[in-house]
PDB file as gemmi writes it, atoms N, CA and C in Angstrom:
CRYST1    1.000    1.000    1.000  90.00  90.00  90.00 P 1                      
ATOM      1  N   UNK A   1       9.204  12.037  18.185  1.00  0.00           N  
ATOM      2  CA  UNK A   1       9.149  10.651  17.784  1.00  0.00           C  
ATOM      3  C   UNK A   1      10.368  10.343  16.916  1.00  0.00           C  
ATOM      4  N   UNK A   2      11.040   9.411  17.266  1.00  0.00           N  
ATOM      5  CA  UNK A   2      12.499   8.921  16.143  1.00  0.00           C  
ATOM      6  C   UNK A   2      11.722   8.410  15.281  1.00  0.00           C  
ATOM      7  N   UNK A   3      12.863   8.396  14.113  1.00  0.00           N  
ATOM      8  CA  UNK A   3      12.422   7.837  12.735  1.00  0.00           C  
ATOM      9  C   UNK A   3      12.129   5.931  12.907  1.00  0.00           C  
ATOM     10  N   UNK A   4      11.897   5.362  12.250  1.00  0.00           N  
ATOM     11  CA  UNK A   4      11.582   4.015  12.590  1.00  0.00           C  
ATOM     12  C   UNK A   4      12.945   3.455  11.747  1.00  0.00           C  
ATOM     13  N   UNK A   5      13.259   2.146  11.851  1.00  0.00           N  
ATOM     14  CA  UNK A   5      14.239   1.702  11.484  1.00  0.00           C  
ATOM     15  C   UNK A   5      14.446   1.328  10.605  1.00  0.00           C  
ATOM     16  N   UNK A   6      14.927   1.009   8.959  1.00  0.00           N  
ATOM     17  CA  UNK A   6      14.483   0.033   8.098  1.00  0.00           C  
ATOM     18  C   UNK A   6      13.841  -1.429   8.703  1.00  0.00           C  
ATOM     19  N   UNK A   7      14.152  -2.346   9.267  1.00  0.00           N  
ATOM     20  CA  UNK A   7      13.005  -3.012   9.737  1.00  0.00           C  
ATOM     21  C   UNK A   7      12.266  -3.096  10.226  1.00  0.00           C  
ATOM     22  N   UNK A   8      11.700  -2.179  11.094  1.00  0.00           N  
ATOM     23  CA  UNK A   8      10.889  -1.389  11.874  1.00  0.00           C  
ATOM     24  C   UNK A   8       9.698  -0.859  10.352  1.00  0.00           C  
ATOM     25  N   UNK A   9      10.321  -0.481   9.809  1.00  0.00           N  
ATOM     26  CA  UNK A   9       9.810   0.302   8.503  1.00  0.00           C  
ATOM     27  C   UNK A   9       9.302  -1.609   7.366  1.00  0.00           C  
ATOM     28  N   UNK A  10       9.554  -1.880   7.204  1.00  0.00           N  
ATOM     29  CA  UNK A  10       9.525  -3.117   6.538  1.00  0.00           C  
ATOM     30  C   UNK A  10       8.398  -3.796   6.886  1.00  0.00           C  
ATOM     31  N   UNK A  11       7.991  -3.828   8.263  1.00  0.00           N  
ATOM     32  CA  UNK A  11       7.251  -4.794   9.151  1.00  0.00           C  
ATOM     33  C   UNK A  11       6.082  -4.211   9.198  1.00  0.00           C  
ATOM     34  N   UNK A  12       6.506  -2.921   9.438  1.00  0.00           N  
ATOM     35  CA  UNK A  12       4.671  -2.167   9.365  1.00  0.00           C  
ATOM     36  C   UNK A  12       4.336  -2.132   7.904  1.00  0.00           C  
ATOM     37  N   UNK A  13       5.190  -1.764   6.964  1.00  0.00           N  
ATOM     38  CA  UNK A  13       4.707  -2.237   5.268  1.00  0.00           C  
ATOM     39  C   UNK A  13       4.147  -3.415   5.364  1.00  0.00           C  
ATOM     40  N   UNK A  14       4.105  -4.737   5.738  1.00  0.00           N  
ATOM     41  CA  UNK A  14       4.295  -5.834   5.879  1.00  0.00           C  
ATOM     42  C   UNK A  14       2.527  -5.949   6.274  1.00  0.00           C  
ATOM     43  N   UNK A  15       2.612  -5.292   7.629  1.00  0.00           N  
ATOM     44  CA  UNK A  15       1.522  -5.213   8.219  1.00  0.00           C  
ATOM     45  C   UNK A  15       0.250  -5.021   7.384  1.00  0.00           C  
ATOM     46  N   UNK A  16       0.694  -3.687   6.695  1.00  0.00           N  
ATOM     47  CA  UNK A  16       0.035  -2.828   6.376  1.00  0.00           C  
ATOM     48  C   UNK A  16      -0.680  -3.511   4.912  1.00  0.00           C  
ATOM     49  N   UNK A  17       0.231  -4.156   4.085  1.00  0.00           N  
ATOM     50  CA  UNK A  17      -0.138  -4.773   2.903  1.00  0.00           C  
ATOM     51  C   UNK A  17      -1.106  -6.041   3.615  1.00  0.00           C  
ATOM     52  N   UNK A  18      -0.838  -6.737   4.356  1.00  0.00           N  
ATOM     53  CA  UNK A  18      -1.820  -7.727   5.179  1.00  0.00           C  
ATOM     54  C   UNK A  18      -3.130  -7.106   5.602  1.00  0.00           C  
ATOM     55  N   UNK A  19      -3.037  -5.627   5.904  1.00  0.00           N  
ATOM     56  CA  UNK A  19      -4.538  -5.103   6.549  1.00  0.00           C  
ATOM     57  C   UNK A  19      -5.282  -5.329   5.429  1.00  0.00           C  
ATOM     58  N   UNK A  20      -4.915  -4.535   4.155  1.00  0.00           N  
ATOM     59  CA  UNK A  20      -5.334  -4.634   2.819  1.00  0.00           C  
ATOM     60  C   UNK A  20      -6.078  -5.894   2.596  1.00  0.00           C  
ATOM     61  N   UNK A  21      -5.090  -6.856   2.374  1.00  0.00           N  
ATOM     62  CA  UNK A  21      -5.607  -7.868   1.868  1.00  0.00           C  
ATOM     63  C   UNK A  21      -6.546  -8.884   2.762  1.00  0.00           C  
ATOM     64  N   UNK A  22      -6.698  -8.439   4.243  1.00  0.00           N  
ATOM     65  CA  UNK A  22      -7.941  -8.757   4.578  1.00  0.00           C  
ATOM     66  C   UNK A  22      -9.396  -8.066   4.721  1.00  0.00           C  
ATOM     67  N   UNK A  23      -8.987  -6.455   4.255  1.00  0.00           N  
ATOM     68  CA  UNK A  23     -10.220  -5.798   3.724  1.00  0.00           C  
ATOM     69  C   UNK A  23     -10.793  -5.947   2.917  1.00  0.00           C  
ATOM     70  N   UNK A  24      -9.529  -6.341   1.704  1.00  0.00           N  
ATOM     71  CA  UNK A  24     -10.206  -6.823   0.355  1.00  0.00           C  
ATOM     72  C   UNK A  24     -10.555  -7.648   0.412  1.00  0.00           C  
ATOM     73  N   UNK A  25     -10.857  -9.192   1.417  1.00  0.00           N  
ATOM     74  CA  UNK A  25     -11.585 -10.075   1.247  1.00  0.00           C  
ATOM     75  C   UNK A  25     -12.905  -9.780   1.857  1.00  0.00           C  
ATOM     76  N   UNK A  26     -13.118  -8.892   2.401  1.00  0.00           N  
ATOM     77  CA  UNK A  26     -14.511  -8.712   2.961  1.00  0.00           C  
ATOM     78  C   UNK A  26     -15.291  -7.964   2.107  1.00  0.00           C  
ATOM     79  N   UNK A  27     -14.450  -7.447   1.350  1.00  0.00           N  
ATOM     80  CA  UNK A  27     -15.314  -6.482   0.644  1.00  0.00           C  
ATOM     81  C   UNK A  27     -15.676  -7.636  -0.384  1.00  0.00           C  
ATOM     82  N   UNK A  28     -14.343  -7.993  -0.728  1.00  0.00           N  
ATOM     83  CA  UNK A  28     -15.117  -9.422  -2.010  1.00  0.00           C  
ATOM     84  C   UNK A  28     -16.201 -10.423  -1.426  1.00  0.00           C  
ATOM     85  N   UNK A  29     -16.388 -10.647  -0.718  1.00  0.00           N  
ATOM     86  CA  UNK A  29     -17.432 -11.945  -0.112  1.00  0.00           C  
ATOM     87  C   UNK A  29     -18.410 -10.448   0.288  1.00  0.00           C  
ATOM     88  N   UNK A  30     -18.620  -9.878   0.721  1.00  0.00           N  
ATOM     89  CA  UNK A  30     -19.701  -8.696   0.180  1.00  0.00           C  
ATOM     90  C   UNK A  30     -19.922  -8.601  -0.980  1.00  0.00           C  
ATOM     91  N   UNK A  31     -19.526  -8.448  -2.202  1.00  0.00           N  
ATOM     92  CA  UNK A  31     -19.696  -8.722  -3.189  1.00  0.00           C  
ATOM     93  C   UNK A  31     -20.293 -10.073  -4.078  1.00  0.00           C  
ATOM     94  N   UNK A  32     -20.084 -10.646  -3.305  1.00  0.00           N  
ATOM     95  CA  UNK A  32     -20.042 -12.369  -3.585  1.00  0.00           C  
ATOM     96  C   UNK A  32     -21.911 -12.385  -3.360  1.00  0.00           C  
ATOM     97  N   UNK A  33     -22.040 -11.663  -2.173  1.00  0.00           N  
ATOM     98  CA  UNK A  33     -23.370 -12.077  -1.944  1.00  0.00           C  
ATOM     99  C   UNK A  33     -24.250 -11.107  -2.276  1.00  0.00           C  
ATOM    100  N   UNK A  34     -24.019  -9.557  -2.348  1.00  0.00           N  
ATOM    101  CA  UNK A  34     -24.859  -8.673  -3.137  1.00  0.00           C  
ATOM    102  C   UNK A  34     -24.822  -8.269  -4.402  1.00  0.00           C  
ATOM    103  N   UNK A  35     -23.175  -8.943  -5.256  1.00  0.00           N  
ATOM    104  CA  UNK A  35     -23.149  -8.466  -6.923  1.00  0.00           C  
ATOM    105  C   UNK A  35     -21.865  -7.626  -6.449  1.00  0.00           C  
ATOM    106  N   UNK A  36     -21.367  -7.610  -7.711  1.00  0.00           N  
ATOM    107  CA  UNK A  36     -20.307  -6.640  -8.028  1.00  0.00           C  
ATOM    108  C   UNK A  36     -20.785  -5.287  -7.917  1.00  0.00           C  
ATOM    109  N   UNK A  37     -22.201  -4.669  -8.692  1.00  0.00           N  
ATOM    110  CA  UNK A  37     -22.333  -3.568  -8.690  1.00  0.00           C  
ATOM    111  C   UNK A  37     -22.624  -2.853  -7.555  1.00  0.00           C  
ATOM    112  N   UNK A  38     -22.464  -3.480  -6.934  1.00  0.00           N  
ATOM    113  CA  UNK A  38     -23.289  -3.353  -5.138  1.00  0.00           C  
ATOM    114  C   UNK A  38     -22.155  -1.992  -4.932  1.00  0.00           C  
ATOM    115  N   UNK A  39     -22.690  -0.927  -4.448  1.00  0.00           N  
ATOM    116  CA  UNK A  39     -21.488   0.120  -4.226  1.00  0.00           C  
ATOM    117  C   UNK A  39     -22.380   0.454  -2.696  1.00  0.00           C  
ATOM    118  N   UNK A  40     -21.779  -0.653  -1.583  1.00  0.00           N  
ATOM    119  CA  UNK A  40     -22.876  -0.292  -0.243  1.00  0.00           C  
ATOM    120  C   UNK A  40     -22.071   0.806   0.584  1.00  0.00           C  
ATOM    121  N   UNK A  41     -22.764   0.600   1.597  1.00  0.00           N  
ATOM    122  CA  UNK A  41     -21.711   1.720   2.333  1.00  0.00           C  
ATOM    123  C   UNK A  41     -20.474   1.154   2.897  1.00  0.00           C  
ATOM    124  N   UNK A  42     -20.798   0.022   3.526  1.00  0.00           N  
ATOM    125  CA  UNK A  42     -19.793  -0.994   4.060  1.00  0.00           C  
ATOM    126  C   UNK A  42     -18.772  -1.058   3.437  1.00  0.00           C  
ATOM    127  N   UNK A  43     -18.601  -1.575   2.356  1.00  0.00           N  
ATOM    128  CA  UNK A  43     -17.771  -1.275   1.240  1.00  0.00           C  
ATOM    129  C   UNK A  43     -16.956   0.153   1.348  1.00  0.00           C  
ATOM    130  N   UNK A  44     -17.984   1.127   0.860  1.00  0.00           N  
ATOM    131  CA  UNK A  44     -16.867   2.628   0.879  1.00  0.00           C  
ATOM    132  C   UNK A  44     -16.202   3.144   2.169  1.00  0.00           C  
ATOM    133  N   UNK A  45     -16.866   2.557   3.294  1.00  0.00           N  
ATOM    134  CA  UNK A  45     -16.428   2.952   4.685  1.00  0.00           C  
ATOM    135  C   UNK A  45     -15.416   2.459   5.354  1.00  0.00           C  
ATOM    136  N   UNK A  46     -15.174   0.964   4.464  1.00  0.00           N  
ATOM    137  CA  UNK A  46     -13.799  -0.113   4.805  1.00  0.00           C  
ATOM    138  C   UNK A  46     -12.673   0.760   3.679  1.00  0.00           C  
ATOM    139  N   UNK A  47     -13.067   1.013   2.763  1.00  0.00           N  
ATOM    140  CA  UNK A  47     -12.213   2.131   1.753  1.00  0.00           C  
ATOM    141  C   UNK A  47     -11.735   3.100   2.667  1.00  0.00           C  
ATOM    142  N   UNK A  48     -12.495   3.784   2.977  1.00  0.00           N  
ATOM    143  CA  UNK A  48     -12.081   5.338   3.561  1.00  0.00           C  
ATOM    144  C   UNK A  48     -11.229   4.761   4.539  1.00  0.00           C  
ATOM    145  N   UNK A  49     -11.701   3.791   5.455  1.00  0.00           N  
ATOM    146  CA  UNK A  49     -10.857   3.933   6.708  1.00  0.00           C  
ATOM    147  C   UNK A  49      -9.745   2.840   6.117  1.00  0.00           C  
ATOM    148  N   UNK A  50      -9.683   2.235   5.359  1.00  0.00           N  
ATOM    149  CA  UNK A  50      -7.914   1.817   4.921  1.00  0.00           C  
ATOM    150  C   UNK A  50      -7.176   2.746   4.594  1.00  0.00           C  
ATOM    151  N   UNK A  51      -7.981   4.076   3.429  1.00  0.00           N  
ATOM    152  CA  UNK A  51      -6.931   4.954   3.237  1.00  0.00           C  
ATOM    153  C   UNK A  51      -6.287   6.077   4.098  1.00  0.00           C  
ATOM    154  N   UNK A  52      -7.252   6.356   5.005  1.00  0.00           N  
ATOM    155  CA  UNK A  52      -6.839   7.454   6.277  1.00  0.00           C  
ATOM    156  C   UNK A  52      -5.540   6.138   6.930  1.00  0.00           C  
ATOM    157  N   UNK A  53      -5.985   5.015   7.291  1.00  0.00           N  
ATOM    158  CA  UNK A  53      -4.753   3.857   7.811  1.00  0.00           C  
ATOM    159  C   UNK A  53      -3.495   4.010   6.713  1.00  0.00           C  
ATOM    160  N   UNK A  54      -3.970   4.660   5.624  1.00  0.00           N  
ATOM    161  CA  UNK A  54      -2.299   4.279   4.511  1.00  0.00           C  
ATOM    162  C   UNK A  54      -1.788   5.598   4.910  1.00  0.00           C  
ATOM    163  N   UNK A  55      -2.749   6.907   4.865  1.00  0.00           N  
ATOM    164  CA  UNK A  55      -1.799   8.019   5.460  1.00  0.00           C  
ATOM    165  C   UNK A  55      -0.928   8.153   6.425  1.00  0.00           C  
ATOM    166  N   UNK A  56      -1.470   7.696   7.620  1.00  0.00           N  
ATOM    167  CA  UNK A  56      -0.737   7.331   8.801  1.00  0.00           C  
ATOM    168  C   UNK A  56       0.540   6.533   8.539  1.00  0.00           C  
ATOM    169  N   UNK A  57       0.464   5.930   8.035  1.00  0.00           N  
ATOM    170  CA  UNK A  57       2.021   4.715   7.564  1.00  0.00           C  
ATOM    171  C   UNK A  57       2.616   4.995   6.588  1.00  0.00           C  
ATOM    172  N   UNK A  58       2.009   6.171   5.796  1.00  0.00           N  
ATOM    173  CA  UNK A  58       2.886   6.984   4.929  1.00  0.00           C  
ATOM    174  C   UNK A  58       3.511   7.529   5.506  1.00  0.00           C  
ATOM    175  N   UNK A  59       3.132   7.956   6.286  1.00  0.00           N  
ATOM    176  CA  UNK A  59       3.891   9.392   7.374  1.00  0.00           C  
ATOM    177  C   UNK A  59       4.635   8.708   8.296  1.00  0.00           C  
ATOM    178  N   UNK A  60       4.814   7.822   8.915  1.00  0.00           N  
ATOM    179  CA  UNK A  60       5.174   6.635   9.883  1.00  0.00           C  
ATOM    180  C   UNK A  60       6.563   6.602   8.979  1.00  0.00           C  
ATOM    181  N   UNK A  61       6.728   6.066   7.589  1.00  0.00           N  
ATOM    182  CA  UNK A  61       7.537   5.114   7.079  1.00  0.00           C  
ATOM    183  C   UNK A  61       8.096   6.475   6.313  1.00  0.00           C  
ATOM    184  N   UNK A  62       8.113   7.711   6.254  1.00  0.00           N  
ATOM    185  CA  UNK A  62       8.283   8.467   5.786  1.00  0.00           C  
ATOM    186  C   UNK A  62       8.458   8.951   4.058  1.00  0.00           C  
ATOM    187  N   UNK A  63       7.028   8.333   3.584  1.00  0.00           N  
ATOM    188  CA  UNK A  63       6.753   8.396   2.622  1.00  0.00           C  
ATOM    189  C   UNK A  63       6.355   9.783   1.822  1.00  0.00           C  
ATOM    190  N   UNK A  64       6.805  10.180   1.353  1.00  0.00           N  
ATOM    191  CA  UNK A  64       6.095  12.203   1.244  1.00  0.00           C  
ATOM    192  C   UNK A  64       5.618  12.179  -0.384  1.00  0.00           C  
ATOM    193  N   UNK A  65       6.001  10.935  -0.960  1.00  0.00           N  
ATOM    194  CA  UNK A  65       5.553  10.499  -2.832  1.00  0.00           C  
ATOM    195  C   UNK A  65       4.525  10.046  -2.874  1.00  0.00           C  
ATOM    196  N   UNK A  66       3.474   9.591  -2.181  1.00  0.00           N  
ATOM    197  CA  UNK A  66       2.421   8.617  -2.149  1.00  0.00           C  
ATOM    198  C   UNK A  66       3.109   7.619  -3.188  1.00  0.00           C  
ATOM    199  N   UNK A  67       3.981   7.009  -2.683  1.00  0.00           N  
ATOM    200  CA  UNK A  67       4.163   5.617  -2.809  1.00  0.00           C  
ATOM    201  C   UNK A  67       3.021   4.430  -2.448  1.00  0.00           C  
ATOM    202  N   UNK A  68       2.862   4.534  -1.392  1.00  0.00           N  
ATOM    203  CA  UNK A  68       1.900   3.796  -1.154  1.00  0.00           C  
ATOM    204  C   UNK A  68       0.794   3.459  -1.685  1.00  0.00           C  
ATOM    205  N   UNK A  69       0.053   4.384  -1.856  1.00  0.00           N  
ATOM    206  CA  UNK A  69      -1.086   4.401  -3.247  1.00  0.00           C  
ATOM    207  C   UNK A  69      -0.720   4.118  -4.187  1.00  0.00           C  
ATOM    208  N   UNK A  70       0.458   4.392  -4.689  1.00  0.00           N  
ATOM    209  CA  UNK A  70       0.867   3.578  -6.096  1.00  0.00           C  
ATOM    210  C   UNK A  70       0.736   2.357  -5.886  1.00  0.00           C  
ATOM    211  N   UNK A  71       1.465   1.932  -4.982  1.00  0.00           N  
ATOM    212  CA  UNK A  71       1.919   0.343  -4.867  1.00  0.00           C  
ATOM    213  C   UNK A  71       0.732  -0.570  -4.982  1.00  0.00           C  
ATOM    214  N   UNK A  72      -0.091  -0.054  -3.892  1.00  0.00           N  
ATOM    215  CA  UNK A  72      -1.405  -1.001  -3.637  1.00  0.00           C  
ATOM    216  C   UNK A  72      -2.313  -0.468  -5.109  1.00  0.00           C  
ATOM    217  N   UNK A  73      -2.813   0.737  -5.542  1.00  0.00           N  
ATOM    218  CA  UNK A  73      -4.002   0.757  -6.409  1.00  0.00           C  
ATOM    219  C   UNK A  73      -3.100   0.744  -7.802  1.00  0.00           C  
ATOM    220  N   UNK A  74      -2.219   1.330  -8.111  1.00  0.00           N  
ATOM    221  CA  UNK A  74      -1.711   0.588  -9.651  1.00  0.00           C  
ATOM    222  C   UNK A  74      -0.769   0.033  -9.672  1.00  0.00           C  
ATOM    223  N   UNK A  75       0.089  -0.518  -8.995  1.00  0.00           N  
ATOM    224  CA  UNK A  75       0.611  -1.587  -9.091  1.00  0.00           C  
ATOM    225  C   UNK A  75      -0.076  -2.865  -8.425  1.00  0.00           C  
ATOM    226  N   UNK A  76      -1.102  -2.929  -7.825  1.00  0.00           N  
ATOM    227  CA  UNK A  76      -1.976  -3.961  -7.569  1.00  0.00           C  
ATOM    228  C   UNK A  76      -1.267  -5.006  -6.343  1.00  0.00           C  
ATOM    229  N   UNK A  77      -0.371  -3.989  -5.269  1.00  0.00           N  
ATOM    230  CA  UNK A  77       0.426  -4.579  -4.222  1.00  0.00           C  
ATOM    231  C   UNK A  77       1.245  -5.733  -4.464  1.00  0.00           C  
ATOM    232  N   UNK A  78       1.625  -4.803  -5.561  1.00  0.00           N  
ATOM    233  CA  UNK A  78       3.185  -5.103  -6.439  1.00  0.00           C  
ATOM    234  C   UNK A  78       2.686  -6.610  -7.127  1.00  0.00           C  
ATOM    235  N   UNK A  79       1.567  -7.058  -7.276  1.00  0.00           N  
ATOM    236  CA  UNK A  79       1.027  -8.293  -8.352  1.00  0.00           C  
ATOM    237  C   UNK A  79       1.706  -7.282 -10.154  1.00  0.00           C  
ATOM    238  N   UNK A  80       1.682  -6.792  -9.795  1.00  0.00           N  
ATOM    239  CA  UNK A  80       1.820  -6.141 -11.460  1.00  0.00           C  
ATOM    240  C   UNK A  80       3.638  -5.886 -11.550  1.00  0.00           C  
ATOM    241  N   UNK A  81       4.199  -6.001 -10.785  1.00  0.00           N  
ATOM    242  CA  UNK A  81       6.093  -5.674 -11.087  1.00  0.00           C  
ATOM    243  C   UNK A  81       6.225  -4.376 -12.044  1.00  0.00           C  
ATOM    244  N   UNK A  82       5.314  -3.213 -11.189  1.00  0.00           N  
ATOM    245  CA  UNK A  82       5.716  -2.050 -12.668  1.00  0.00           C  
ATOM    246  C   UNK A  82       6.928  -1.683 -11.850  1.00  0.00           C  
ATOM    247  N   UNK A  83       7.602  -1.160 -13.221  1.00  0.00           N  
ATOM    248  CA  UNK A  83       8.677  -0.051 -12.792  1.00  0.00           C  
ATOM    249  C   UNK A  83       8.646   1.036 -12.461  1.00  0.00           C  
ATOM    250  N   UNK A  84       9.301   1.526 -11.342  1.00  0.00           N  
ATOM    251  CA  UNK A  84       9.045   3.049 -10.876  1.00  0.00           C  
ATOM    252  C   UNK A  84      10.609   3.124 -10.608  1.00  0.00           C  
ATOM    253  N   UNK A  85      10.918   4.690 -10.414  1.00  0.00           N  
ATOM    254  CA  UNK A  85      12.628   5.015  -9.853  1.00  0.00           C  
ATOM    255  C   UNK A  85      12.414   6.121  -8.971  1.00  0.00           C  
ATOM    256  N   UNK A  86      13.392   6.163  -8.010  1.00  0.00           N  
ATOM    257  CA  UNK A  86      13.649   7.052  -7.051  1.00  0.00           C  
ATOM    258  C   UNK A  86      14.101   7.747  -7.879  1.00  0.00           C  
ATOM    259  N   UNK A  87      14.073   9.521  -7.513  1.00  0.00           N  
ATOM    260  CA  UNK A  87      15.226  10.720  -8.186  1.00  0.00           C  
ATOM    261  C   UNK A  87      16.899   9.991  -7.940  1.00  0.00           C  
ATOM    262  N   UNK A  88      17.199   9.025  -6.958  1.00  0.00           N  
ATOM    263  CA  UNK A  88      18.306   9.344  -6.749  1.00  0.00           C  
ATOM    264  C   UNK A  88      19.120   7.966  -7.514  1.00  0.00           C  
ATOM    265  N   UNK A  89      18.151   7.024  -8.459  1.00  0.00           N  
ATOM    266  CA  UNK A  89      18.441   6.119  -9.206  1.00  0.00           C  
ATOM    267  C   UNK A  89      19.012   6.217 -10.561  1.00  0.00           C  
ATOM    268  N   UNK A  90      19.525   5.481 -11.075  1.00  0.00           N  
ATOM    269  CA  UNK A  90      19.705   6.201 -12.143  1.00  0.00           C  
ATOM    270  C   UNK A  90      19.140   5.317 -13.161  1.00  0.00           C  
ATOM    271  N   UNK A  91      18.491   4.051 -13.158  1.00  0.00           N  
ATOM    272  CA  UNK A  91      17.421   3.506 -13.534  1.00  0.00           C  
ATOM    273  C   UNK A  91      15.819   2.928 -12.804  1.00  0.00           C  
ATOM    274  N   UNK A  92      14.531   2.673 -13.294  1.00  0.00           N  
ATOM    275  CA  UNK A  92      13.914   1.906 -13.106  1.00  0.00           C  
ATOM    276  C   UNK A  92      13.956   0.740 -12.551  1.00  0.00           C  
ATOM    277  N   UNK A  93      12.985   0.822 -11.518  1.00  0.00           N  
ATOM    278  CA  UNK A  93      13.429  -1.075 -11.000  1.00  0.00           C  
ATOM    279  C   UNK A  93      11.918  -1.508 -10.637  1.00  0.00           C  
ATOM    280  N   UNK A  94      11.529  -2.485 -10.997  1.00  0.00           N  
ATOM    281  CA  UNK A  94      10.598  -3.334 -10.892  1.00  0.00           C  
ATOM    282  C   UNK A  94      10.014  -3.262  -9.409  1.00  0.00           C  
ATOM    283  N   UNK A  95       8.861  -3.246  -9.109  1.00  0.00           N  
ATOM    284  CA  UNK A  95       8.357  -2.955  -7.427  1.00  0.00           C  
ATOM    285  C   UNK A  95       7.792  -3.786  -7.367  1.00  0.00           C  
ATOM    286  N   UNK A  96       7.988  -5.472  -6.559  1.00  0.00           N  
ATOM    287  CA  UNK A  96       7.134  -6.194  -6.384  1.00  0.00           C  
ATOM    288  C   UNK A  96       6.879  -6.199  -5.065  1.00  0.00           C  
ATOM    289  N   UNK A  97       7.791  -5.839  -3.918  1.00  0.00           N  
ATOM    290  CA  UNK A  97       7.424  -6.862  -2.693  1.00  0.00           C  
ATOM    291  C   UNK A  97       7.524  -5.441  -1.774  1.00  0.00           C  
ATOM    292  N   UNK A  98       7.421  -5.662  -0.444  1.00  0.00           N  
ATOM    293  CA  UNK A  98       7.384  -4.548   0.919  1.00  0.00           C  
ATOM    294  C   UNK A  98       9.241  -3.859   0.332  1.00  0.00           C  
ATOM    295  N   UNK A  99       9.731  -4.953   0.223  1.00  0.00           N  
ATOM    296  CA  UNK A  99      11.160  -4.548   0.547  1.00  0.00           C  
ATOM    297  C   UNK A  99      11.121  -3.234  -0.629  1.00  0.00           C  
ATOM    298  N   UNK A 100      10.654  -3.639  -2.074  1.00  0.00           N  
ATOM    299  CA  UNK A 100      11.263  -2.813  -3.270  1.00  0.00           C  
ATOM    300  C   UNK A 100      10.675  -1.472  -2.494  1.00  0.00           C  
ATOM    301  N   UNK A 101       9.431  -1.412  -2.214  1.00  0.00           N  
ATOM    302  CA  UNK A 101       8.727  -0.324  -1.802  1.00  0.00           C  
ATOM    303  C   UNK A 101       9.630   0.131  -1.004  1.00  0.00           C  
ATOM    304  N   UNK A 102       9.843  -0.133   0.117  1.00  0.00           N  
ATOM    305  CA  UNK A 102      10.258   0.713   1.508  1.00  0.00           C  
ATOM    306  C   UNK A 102      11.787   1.462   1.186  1.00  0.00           C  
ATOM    307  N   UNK A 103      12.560   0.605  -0.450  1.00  0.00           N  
ATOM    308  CA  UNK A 103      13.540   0.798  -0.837  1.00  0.00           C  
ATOM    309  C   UNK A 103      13.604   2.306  -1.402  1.00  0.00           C  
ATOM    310  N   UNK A 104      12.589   2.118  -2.468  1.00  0.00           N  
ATOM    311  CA  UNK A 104      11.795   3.176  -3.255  1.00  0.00           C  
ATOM    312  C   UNK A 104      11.832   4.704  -1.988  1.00  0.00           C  
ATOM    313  N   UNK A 105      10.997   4.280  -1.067  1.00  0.00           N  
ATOM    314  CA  UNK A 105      10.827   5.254  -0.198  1.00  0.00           C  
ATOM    315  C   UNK A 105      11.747   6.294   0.343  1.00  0.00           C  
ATOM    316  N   UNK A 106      12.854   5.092   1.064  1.00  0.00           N  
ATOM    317  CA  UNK A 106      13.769   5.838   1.638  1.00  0.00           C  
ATOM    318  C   UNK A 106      14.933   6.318   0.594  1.00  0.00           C  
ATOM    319  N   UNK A 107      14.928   5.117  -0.496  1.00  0.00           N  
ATOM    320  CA  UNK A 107      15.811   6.234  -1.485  1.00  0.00           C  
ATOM    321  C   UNK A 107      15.758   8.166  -1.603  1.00  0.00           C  
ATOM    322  N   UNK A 108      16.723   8.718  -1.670  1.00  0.00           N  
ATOM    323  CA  UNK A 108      16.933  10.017  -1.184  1.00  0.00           C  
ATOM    324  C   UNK A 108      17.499  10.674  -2.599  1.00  0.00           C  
TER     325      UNK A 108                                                      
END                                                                             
């Protein structure tokens, strides 16, 4: 399999932050109607199978840092602008969008 392209790479980030954010609305309107504390299965089973989906596009986009998990669970899919740096930076840079990420990534 060839490597994917930077936009090739961009688009499935792209994608991929969109799968998210329509899981997370199902899970919220699940919530909406059984409570926050509601820990159903539905819920953990839309979890599991987003994160086995983030491995795959880790590996796709050639991610080997779990970037990805950063991005989406503490940086909050880059709502939060934390700073993170590649080894090959020589400062911190703010991660808000697909692009900073995929930047992050392929930095070497």
């Amino acid at each position: 399999m060839k490597p994917l392209t930077k936009p090739e790479r961009i688009a499935l980030l792209e994608e991929w932050l969109e799968d998210y954010k329509s899981i997370q609305s199902v899970i919220d309107a699940i919530e909406a109607l059984f409570g926050k504390d509601c820990e159903g299965r539905v819920q953990v089973k839309l979890m599991e199978m987003f994160e086995c989906y983030s491995w795959l596009v880790s590996e796709k986009v050639g991610d080997n840092d779990e970037w990805l998990c950063w991005f989406i669970w503490e940086n909050d899919g880059g709502k939060k602008a934390l700073e993170a740096k590649a080894q090959s930076w020589k400062k911190p840079r703010k991660i808000r969008t697909v692009k900073d990420l995929e930047a992050i990534i392929s930095a070497k």
